[in-house]
N, C-alpha and C positions, 0 to 999 in steps of 0.2 A: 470520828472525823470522816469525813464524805473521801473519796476521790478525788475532788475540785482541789478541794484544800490540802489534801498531802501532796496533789503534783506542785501546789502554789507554796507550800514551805519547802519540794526538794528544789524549786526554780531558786528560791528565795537562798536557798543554802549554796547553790550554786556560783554565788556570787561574792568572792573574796573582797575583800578590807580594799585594797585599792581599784577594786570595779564600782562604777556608777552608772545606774543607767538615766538615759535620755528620758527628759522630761516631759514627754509628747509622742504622740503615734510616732515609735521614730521609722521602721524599717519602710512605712505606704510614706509618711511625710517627705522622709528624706527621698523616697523614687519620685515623689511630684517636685520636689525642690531641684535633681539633678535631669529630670528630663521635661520640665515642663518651663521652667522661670525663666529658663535661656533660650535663644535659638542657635547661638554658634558657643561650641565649646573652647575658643580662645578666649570668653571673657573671665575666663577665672582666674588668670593670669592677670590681669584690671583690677579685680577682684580685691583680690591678696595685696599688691601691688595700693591702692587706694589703704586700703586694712595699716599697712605700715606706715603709708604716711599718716593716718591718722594718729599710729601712736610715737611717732617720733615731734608731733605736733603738740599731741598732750604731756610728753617730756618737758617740752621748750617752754609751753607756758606753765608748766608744775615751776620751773628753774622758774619765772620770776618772781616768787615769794618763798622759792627753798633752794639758795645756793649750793646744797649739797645733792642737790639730786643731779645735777649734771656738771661734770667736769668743765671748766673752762677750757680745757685744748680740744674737746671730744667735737669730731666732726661728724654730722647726723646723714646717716646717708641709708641707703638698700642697697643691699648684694647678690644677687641671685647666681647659683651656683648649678650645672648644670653638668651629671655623671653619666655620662650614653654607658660604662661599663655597668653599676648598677641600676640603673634606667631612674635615677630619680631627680627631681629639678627641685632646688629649695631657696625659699625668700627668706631672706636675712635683715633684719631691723635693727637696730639698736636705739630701740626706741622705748618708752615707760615699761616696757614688759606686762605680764599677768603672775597676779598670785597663784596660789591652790583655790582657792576659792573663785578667783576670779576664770579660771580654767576652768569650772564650774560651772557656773554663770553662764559666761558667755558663748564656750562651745558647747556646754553639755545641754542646752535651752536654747533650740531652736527657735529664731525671730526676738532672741534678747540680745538689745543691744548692748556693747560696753561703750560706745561712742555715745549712745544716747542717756547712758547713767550717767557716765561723766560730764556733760553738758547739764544733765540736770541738779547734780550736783554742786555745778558753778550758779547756775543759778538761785540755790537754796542758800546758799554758804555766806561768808563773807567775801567772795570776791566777784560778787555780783556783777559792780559798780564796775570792774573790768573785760576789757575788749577780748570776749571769747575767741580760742582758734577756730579757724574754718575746718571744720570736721563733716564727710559727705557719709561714714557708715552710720547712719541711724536706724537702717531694719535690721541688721545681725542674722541676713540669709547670705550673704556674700563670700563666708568664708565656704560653704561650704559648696558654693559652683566646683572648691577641688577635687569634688566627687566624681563632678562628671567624665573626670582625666586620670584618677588616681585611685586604685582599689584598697592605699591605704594611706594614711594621714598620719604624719609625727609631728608635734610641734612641744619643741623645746623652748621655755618663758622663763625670766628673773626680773620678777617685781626690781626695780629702779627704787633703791633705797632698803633694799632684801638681801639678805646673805643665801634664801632657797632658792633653789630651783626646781623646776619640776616637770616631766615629759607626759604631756597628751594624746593618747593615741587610739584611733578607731579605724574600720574598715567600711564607716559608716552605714551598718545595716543593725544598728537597735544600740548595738554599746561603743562605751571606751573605758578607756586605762589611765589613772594618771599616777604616777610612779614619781617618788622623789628619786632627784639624782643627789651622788656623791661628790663629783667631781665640781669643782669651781665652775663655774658660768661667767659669763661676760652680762649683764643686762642686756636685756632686749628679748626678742622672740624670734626664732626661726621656725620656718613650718618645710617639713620635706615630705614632696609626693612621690611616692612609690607607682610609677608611672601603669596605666592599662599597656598591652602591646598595641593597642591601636591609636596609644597616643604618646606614641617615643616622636612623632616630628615636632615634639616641643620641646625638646632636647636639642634641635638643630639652633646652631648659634642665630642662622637670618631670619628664623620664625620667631625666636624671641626678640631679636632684634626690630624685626616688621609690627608685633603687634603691641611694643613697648613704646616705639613709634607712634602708632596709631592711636593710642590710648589712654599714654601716660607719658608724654615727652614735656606737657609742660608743669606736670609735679613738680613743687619747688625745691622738692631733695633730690642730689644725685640718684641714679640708679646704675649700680655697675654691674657687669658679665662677671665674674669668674671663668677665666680659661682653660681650659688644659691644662697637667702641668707641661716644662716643655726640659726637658734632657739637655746640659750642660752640654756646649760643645768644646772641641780642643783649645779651640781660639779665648773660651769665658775663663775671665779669672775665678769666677764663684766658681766654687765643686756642686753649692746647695741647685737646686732645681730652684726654680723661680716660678711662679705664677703670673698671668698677663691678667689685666685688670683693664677694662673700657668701660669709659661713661656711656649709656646708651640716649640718656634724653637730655634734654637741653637747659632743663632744670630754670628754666626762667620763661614766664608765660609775657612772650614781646606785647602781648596787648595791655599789660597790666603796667607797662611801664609809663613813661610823659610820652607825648607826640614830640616833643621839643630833646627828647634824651633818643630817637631812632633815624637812623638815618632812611636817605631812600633806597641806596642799596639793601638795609635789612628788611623794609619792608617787600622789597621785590622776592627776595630770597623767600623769605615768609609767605608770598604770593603763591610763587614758585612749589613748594612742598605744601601747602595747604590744597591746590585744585589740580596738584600734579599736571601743572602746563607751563608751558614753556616760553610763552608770550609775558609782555611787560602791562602791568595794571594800566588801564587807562585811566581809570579813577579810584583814589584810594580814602573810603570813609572809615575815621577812627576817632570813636568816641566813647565818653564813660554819661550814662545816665543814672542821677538818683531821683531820688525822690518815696515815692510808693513802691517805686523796684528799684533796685543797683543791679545793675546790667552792666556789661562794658561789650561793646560793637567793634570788629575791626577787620571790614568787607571790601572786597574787589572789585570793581568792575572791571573785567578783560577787555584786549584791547582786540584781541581774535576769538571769533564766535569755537564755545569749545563744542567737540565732538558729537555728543550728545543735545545738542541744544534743542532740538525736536524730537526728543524720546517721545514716547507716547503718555512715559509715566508724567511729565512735566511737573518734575519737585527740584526745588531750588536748593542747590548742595553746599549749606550753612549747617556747619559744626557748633551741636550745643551740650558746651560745659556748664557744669555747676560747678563753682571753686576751683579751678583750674583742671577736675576729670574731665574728661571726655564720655559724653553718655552718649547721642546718637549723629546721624547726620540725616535723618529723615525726621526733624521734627516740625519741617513746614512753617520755618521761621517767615520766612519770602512767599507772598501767592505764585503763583503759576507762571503768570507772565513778566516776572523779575527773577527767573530760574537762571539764569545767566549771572549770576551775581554769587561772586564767592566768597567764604570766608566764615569766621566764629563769630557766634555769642555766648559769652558767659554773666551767669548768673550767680548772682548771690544768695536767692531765696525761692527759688523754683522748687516745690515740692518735687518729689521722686516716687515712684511706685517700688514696688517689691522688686523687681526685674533692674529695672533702671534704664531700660530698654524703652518700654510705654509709657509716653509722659501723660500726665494724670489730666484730662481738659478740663484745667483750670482757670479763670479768672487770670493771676498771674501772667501765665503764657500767653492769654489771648491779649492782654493789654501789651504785654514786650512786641508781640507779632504786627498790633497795631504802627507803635512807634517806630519800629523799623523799619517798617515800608513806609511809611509819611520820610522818615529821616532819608531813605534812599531815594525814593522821587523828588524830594526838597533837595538834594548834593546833586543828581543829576539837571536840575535846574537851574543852579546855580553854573553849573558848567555850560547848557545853555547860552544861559545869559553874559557870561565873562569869557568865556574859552568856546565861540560859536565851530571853529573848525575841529577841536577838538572831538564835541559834543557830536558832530554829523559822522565823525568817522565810527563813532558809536553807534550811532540810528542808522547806518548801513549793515552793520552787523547783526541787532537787534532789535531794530523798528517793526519788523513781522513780529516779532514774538510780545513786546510791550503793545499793539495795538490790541495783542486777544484782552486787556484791560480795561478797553472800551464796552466792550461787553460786558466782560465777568466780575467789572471793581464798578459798579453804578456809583458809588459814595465818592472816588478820587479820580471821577471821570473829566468833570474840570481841569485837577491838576494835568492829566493824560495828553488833555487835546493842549495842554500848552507845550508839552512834549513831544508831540508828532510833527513828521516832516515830510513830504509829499514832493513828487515830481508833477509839474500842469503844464497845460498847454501853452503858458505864458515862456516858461523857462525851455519846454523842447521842441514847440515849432513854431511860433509865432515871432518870428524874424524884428517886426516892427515895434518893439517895447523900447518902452526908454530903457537906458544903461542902469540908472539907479534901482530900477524895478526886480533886477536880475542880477544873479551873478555863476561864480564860475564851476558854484558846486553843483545848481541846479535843484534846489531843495526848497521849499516854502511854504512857511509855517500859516496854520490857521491864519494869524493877526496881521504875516502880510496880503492874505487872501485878502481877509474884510478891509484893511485899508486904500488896497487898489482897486476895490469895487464900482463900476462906475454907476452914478446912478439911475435910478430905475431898478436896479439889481435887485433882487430881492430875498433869494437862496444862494446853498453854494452849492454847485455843480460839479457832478464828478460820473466817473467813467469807471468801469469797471469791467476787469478781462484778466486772460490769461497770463499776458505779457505785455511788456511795454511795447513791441513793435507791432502787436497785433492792435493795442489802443491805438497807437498813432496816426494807424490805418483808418481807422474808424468812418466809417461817412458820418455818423450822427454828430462829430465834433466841427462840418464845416459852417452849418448855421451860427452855432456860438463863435465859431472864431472869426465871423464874416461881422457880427454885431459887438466883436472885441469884448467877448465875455470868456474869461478865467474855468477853467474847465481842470479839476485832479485827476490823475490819472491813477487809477488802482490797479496795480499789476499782483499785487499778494493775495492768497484765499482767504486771509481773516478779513478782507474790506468789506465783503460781498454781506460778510455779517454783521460787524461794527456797524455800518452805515443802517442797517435796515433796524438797528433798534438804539442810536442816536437820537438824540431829542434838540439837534441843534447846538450852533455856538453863536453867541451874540447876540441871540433872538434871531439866529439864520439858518433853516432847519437845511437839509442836505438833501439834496435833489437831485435824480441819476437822471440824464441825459437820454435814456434809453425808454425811458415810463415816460406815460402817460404822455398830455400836452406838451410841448414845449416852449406855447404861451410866447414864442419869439416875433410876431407879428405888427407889435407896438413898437420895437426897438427898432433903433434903423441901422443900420447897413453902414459900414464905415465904406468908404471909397475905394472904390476898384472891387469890389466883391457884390455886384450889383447884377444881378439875373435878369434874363428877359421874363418880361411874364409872359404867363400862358393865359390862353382863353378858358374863361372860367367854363363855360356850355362844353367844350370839348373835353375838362379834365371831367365833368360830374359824370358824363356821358361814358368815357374809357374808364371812371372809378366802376362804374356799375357793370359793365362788361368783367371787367379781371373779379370782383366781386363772385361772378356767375362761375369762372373758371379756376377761381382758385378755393374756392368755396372750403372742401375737405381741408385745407393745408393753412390757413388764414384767418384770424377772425374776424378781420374788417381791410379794407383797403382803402387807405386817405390819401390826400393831399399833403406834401410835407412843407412846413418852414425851415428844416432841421437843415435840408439838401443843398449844396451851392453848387456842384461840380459830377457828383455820385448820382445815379438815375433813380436807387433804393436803397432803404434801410427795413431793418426788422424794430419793431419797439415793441414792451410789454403792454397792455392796458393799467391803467392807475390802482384798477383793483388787484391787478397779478404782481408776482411778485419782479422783481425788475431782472433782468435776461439773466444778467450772470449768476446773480444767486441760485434760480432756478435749476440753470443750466448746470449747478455745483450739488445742489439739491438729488436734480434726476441721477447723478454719478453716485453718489451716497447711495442710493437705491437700485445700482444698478443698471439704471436706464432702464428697470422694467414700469415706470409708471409712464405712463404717457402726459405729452409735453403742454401744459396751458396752448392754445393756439395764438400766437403774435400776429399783430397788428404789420402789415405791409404798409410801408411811405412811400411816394414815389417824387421825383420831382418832374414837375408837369414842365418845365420846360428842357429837359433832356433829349438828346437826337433820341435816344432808344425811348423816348416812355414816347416820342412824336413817330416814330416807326409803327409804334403800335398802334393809333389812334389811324396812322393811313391803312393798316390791316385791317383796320374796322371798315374804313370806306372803301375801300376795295374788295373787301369782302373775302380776305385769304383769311379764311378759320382758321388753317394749319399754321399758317404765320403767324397769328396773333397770340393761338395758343403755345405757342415752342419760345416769342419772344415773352409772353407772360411768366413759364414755367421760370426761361431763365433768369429773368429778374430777381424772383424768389430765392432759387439756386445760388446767384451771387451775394447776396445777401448773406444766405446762410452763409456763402464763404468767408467774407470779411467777416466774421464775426467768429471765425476759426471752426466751423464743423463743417462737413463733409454734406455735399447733396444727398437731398433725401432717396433718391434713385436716380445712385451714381448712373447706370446703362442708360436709362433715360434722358438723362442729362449728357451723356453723351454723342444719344444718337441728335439729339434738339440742337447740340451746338455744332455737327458735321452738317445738317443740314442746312443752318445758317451761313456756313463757311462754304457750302460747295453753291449756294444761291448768288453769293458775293462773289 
């Protein structure tokens, strides 16, 4: 006999009558399974917790074809028990129990499910034709996240319908033990972890309470504390010590109930602890879908923008259950710019990975993810269109953040722009609108843009800037509002990009104010906003001069239609991109690229652009050049940047002031 083989029969002899060893690499397996499958060591606690309800689920439905497996008084619950003096925490079932055999199976055989024999059992059997329990342990790695908290494992089992019982136990590094007991059992199974020292704060009653909460409150079994006990005082009539007993979860999942059975106070409350805020729902969608998925949806929208609403990570914080567990809150139910929207999804038939953590990108998911957001842009349309003041006090909260969907959803871009609502020039300065056109919120949708267009119109016009008082400022908005044309005002950073890869609405593509032509020339002039003109020889003559002098700083210098009041404007050319983007562009980088050159407007009949024209005849160079520079320089101002050389700009406009 070799070596090999007398060390392999004294291993062999090693192992007493009630040792069994694991079925599989257990001591490398079980270190990938306790440090790899999880990222936070509280879900073991979920774990176990999900583990019991399944077998108090498989009791319930064993009782409707064997009256004797469950008592009629016997109420089905979990008990978790929690010893800081011996440091161990234990879940308590009373639910179908395990055999010896089945103690076998199912923990001694890593990735063997007993939830998933069982299931496939009902379906071999004769009770096919019956409506299975929702059962979520089907990988049979779950029990054993107790490793990552517990250096050792006891779990005590009585097969439901069995006089044995029998205790399981490992320190999970290759073996276990399963030992009949003597002593009477109750059915069911209790598993007790012999706690690590680094993980006694799961002994503390608020951490089992917080993450029972978190992850198993709407299990449809109670789930109780075990107390302390607590010492008899003078005043108790008992002598015995007593035990204190609290339900921790809620044991009823409110979205699984009728719309017509909740009130709105429960749903506030439910609001309430689901997004941990404090505000009342503005809009509350609760539905069940079947069909190719059974899903049930039951989302918030807040009525105050929360906290975090411009994280960087921008993920929409939608809890997704399978069967009433709670598996993550980052599964990207909502795109990005419905991250404002809170609330569950649960699933019926959403596969699960080994973790339960990474959902597996499925087909399924991606169709629910579909539905959902069609279901939540159709509810908030609906409020739109029925509840309009409702709907605005929304789109002040959230209209930046649904606009970045103009961009990044091109498929439900339509439904979007029915959703958008815009501050213009009709509603904040132009005094003379009829009353019906306007009102007192100041907001105005696409459709009433294109219906008050007048004609000739041909695009829709918009503005875009820092802030709404720097828009209002604007010189390039007095040509359009001289010709009674409708002008948006973009005060948020998503417009600058929305706009620039929009394809229109109505067949009316979108047109900045700032770019290119403004093609305002054909339209006439409403009354009382009517310019002198200027002479045509004298502006070509002063364009080709400033031309010469602004040459480095400029790429052309025109004539403007834009001007009614204001001497200059700065515009982009058609081919550049339009001021503000750019201007959003250069900050992205820094401001170390250097800037497209813009096109200078002037209006030829302004006392300053005719000041300059007499510099010409006159023949004050220094004049001409100081009121050239400044033009430029104010330009730049209204349009919120700083002169390009502030000192220069400073000494140009002293010497304008001490001439005067």
């Amino acid at each position: 006999m070799t070596s090999s083989d007398e060390q392999s029969e004294t291993n062999n002899e090693t192992i007493n009558e009630t040792s069994y060893e694991f079925q599989a690499e257990v001591a490398r397996l079980l270190e990938l399974m306790v440090h790899s499958v999880y990222s936070e060591r509280e879900v073991f606690l979920r774990e176990l917790i999900s583990n019991s309800a399944d077998a108090l689920d498989k009791l319930r439905y064993k009782a409707l074809t064997d009256e004797t497996m469950m008592p009629d008084d016997l109420k089905l619950a979990i008990t978790l028990v929690a010893d800081k003096e011996t440091k161990t925490l234990t879940i308590i079932d009373n639910g179908i129990g395990m055999s010896k055999s089945e103690l076998v199976e199912n923990l001694g055989t890593i990735a063997r499910s007993g939830t998933k024999a069982f299931i496939d059992q009902i379906k071999q059997g004769d009770d096919s034709n019956k409506a299975s329990p929702d059962l979520i342990g089907q990988f049979g790695v779950g029990f054993y996240a107790a490793f990552m908290v517990a250096d050792r494992v006891d779990v005590i089992s009585r097969r439901a319908g069995s006089d044995e019982s029998f205790q399981w136990t490992s320190d999970g590094k290759g073996m276990f033990d399963i030992t009949a007991l003597e002593q009477e059992q109750a059915f069911g199974t209790s598993i007790t972890l012999h706690l690590k020292d680094d993980a006694v704060e799961f002994l503390e009653e608020s951490e089992i309470q917080r993450i029972v909460h978190t992850y198993s409150d709407h299990i449809s079994f109670p789930i109780f504390l075990k107390g302390e006990e607590k010492a008899p005082t003078d005043n108790d009539e008992k002598s015995e010590t007593e035990d204190a007993q609290q339900q921790l979860n809620a044991a009823n999942a409110l979205w699984t109930r009728s719309k017509n059975d909740i009130t709105p106070e429960q749903y506030k409350e439910f609001y309430h602890h689901t997004a941990s805020a404090f505000d009342d729902p503005a809009l509350t969608i609760h539905y069940t879908a079947e069909g190719r998925q059974l899903y049930t949806s039951l989302l918030f929208v807040p009525s105050m923008p929360p906290f975090d609403l411009y994280d960087a990570q921008r993920s929409a914080h939608i809890k997704l259950f399978v069967k009433r567990i709670f598996i993550t809150d980052d599964a990207e139910i909502l795109p990005p710019y419905l991250r404002f929207v809170r609330g569950i999804v649960d699933s019926e038939d959403i596969p699960l990975n080994l973790s339960r953590e990474m959902l597996q990108n499925n087909p399924l998911l991606a169709s629910i993810r579909k539905a959902v957001t069609n279901k939540v842009l159709s509810e908030l349309t609906k409020l739109a269109d029925n509840e309009a003041e409702k709907y605005l006090q929304v789109w002040e909260h959230f209209g930046a953040v649904m606009k970045e969907g103009l961009y990044e959803d091109v498929e439900r871009r339509d439904t979007l722009y029915k959703l958008t609502r815009f501050k213009s020039t009709l509603n904040e300065l132009d005094t003379r609108v009829e009353s019906d056109k306007s009102d007192d919120t100041g907001w105005r949708s696409l459709d009433d843009y294109i219906k008050d267009m007048p004609e000739g119109q041909t695009a829709i016009y918009y503005l875009a800037g820092d802030n709404m008082d720097q828009l209002k400022a604007s010189p390039q908005l007095e040509g359009y509002m001289a010709r009674g044309l409708e002008v948006l005002l973009l005060a948020d950073p998503v417009d600058s990009f929305w706009v620039s890869t929009a394809a229109g609405f109505e067949g009316k593509p979108f047109t900045s104010i700032t770019q290119g032509s403004a093609a305002l020339d054909d339209l006439p002039v409403q009354e009382g906003d009517e310019t002198e003109k200027s002479d045509d020889s004298d502006s070509d003559a002063l364009l080709d001069r400033m031309k010469t002098a602004l040459v480095e700083d400029v790429a052309d210098v025109q004539k403007s239609s834009r001007l009614v009041a204001s001497p200059a404007c700065l515009i982009a050319s058609a081919q550049a991109p339009d001021r503000q983007l750019e201007k959003m562009l250069a900050q992205q980088k820094g401001g170390s690229i250097p800037s497209v050159k813009p096109i200078l407007e002037i209006n030829a009949s302004h006392a300053m652009v005719k000041a300059l024209n007499s510099a010409i005849i006159d023949n004050k160079e220094k004049r001409f050049s100081d009121l050239a520079f400044l033009l430029l320089d104010e330009a730049r101002i209204l349009e919120g940047n700083a002169p390009k050389d502030p000192a220069k700009f400073t000494e140009r406009l002293n010497r304008l002031l001490l001439e005067g």
